[in-house]
C-alpha positions in Angstrom: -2.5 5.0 13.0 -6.2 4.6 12.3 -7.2 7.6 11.8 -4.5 8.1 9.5 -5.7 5.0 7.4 -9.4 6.4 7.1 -7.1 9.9 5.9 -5.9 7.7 3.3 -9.1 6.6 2.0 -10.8 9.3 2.0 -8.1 11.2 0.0 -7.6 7.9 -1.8 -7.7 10.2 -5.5 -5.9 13.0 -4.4 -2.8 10.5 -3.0 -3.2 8.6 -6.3 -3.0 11.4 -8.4 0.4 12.8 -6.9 1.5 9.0 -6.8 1.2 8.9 -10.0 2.5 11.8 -11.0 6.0 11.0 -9.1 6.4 7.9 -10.0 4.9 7.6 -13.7 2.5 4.3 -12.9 -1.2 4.2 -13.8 -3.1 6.1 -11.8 -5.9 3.2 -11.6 -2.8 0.8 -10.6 -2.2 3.4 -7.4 -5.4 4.2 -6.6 -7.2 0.5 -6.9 -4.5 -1.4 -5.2 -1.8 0.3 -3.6 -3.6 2.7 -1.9 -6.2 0.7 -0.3 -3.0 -2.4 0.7 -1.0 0.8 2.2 -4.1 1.8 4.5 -4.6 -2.3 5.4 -1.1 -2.1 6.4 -1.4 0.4 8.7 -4.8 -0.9 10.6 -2.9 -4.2 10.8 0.2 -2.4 12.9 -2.4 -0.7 14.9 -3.8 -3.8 15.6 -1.1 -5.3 16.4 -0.1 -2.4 19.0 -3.6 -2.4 21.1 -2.3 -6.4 21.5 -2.0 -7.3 24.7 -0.3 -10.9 26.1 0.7 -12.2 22.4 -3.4 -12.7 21.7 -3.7 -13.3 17.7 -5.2 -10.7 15.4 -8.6 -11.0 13.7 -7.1 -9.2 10.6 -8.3 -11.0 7.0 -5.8 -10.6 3.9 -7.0 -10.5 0.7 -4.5 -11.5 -1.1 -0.5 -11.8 -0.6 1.4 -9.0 -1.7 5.2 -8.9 -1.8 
């Protein structure tokens, strides 16, 4: 799951691009914000997976997205 999250940064312009083009939204809106929260997402479930005995995560959130 992490390396698929650093995949989706570095091909943060390409995904953006085709995310745009499917869905018809700004292409700054997919590939400033939606991009980067999709690949926070995914770190935070791998995270969560390497837990061991219901220990807390260190993981930071930015901002709250619904």
């Amino acid at each position: 799951m992490l390396r698929f999250a650093d995949l989706v940064d570095k091909h943060r312009g390409e995904l953006a691009a085709l995310e745009s083009w499917n869905s018809g939204k700004p292409y700054e809106q997919s590939a400033r914000s939606e991009l980067p929260s999709f690949a926070r997402l995914f770190r935070y479930y791998a995270g969560e997976i390497s837990l061991k005995h219901a220990m807390s995560t260190s993981y930071v959130v930015d901002y709250m997205n619904f």
